[in-house]
C-alpha positions, -999 to +999 in steps of 0.1 A: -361+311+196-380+332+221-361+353+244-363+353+278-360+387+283-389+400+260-412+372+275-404+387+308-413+423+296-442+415+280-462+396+310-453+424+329-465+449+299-496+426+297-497+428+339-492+465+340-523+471+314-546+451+331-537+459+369-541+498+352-574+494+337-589+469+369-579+498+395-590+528+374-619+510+365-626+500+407-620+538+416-646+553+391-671+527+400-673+542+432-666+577+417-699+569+393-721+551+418-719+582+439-725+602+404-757+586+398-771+584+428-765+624+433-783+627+399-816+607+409-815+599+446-794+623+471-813+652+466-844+633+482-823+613+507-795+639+522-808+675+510-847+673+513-861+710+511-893+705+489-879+719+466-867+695+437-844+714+418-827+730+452-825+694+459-807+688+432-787+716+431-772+706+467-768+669+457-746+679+423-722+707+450-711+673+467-707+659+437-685+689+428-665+684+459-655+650+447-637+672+418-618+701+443-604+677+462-588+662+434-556+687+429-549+677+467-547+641+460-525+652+423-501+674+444-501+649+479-496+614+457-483+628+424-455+640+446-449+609+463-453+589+426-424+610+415-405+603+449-409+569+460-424+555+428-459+542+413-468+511+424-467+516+461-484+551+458-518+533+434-520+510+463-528+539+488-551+552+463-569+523+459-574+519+496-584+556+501-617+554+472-628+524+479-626+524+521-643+559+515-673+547+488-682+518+515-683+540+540-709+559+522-727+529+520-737+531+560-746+560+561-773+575+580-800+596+561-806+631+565-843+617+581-820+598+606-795+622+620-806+656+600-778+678+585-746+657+602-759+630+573-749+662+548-715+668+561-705+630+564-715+628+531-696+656+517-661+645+539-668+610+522-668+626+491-641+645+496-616+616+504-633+598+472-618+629+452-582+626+472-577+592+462-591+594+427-565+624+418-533+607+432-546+577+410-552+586+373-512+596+369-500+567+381-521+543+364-515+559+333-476+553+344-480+522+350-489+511+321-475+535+294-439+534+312-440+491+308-440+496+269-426+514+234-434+550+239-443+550+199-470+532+210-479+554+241-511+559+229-526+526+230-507+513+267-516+546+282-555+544+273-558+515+297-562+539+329-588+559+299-611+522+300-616+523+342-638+556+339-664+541+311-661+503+322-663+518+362-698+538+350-714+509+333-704+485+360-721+512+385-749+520+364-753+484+360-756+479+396-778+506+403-800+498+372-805+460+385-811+472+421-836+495+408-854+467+388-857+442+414-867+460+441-895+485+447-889+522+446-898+519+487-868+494+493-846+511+468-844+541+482-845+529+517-813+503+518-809+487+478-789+518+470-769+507+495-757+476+484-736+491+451-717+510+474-709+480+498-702+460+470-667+484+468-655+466+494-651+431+474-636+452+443-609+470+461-595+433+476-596+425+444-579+455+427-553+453+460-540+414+449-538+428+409-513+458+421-494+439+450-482+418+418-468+442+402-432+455+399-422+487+393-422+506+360-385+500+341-387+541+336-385+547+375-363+521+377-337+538+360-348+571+373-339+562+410-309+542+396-293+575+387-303+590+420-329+618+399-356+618+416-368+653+423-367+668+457-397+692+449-413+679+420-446+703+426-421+734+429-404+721+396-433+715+373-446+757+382-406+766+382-393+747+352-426+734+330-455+758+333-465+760+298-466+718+300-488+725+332-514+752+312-516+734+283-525+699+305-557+717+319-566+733+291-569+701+269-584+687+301-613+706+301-636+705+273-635+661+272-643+667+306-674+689+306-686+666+277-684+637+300-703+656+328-728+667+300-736+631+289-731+604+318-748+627+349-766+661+336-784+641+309-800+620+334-815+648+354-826+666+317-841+630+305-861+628+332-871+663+345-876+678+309-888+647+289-910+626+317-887+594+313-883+568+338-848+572+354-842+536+340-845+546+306-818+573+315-795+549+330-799+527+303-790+552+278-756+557+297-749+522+299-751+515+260-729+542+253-703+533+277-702+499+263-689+512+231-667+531+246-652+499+262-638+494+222-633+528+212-614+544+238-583+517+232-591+517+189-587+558+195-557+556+220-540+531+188-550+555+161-530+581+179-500+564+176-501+567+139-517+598+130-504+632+148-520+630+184-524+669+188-546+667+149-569+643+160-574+660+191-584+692+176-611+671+154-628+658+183-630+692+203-648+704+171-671+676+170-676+681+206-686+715+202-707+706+173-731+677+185-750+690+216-768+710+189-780+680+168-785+658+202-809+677+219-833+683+192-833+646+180-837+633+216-871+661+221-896+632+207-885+613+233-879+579+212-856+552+234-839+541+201-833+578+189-817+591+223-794+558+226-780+564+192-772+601+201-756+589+233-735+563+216-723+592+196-718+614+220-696+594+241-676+583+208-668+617+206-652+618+244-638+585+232-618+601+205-605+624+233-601+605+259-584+575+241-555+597+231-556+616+263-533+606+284-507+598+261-507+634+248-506+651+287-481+629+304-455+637+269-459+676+280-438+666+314-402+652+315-398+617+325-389+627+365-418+651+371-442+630+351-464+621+378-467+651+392-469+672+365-498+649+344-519+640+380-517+684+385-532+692+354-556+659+356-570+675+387-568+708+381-589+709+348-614+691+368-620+717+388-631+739+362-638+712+340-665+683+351-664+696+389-690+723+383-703+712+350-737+698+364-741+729+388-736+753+353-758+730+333-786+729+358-785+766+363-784+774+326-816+750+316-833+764+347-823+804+341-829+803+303-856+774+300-836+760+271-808+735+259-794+760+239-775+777+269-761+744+279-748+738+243-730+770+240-712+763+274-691+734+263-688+752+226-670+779+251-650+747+267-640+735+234-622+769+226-599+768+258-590+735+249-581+747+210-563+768+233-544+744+249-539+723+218-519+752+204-497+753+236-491+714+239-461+696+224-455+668+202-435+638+220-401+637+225-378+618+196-353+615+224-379+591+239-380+571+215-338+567+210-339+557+248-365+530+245-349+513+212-313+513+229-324+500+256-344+471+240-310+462+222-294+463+254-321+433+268-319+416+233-280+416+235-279+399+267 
């Protein structure tokens, strides 16, 4: 006979994944349509010089800006996750990215209003990286905190989906815009539309989360009256070494990404002559695998030591950018999409388990604080000026080789980082089975 209770836990485990990956996966559309465009079109349309590459340059610093104004959204809403709890705090993070990306949407050209069409940009921007840091730590809550913690790493990769699934639905977009329409209308008002179309996705990621209770481990939290008056005091005060070795496993997956979803559509097209199609297509095929490996990678951290398999894919990371950009120089469609389908499996095997392994490094009441802090101070250092670094190296030394060695230099901190972490608490684990006697029992 099936028990009420467990039928009840598991719609609202099965809610809790989905309502995670649907609003992670709503926030880094927005976060990637802005990504591509700055990578093919903002340079042209907000920072026109003459100069391509200054163009550029100027386009990836507001993409950058996306990334420092993360910690501010990790310690305003991380604080309030820990305070008030997680659902009602991804609701205002929802509504912060997604009002911001369709404001972007209208607005005026640098041709139309000059240099103000800059600084709106970069204060749009901005807010997209506020809501974007208060949301990965809570979505990663929400749906880790719903289930077994032994299996941690598979619930919490669900918020680890929204950033591939977000950048193929984007690219997608931006790819079919770019298809149907002439290069004229496309960069007049189709790029438009992708970042309009945030306003339908955010209703729709609003009626997903509005559904939801909140997370049994909060619950019980304010049940015993422990929520933290301070929680960003406590985390530097009490768990500092958590907080260091969060960023520093943070960083390396992160420059990776930025390596292989935005500066290799700028090196595609600038260094080999390819359409910026091809480019986006590239992206798009290796982010569709990811869509199965990220969750597979997340599992296979529940059963092998998170913290081993970890280490293997910041050595592969390190490793592949030397075989990938001398098998992509022919130029061949079929040869580059392979290498990108590896490349991203390799952020897959980091990402996946990713989230598990920084939330364990924080106790249960600074959680949200403590994981959305490092999340958003790793990118900072991490993916926030990776494209700047990567299109200064290739430009300074005229070679991939410089680029390669950066995130080789990346996957050392994080090796770093790795040595610091812990493995998750067994008294986890006592709490969780007790309790699910306790809801068996009655």
């Amino acid at each position: 006979m099936t028990n009420p209770v467990e039928t009840a836990d598991r719609r609202s485990l099965r809610r809790a994944f989905v309502a995670s990956l649907s609003g992670t996966t709503l926030e880094y559309y927005d976060f990637a349509a802005y990504s591509v465009a700055a990578a093919t079109l903002f340079g042209k349309l907000f920072f026109p010089s003459g100069d391509d590459l200054a163009g550029t340059m100027a386009a990836f610093s507001t993409y950058a800006v996306g990334y420092l104004s993360r910690p501010l959204g990790g310690f305003v809403f991380g604080r309030l996750g820990d305070v008030l709890g997680r659902k009602q705090v991804l609701v205002l993070t929802l509504l912060l990215t997604g009002i911001a990306t369709f404001l972007i949407g209208l607005l005026p050209t640098h041709a139309m209003i000059g240099g103000y069409a800059a600084v709106l940009l970069v204060i749009l921007r901005f807010a997209q990286g506020v809501g974007v840091g208060g949301e990965w730590g809570g979505a990663v809550l929400l749906s880790s905190e719903f289930g077994d913690p032994r299996r941690r790493g598979f619930w919490a990769s669900a918020a680890q989906i929204g950033p591939p699934a977000g950048n193929l639905l984007a690219n997608g977009v931006l790819a079919l815009l770019a298809l149907v329409l002439s290069t004229a209308q496309f960069e007049s008002w189709g790029w438009r539309v992708a970042f309009l179309l945030s306003g339908v996705l955010v209703l729709f990621g609003l009626w997903l989360r509005m559904k939801l209770e909140e997370t049994p481990v909060f619950k019980k939290i304010a049940e015993r009256g422990e929520q933290p008056k301070a929680p960003v005091t406590e985390v530097f005060r009490n768990e500092p070494r958590a907080l260091l070795a969060g960023v520093l496993i943070r960083i390396c997956p992160d420059v990776l990404y930025s390596l292989f979803t935005v500066f290799v559509l700028t090196y595609l097209t600038t260094e080999l002559d390819m359409p910026a199609s091809a480019g986006l297509a590239v992206v798009m095929i290796g982010s569709a695998f990811q869509l199965f490996l990220i969750p597979a990678s997340g599992a296979l951290s529940d059963r092998i030591n998170r913290r081993t398999m970890y280490l293997v894919g910041t050595i592969a990371a390190a490793i592949w950018p030397f075989v990938f950009f001398p098998m992509i120089s022919g130029g061949s469609f079929i040869v580059i999409a392979l290498g990108m389908v590896i490349a991203l499996g390799i952020h897959a095997m980091l990402y996946g388990p990713q989230a598990a392994l920084l939330t364990e490094q924080f106790s249960p009441r600074l959680r949200y604080t403590g994981s959305s802090l490092a999340y958003t101070l790793a990118g900072v250092v991490g993916g926030a000026v990776a494209p700047l670094v990567f299109t200064a190296l290739l430009a300074g030394f005229g070679t991939w080789v410089a680029v390669a060695i950066y995130l080789a230099a990346t996957a050392v901190l994080t090796t770093i980082g790795l040595l610091l972490a812990r493995n998750p608490d067994a008294d986890e684990f006592a709490v969780y089975e007790s309790s699910e006697s306790a809801a068996v029992s009655r």
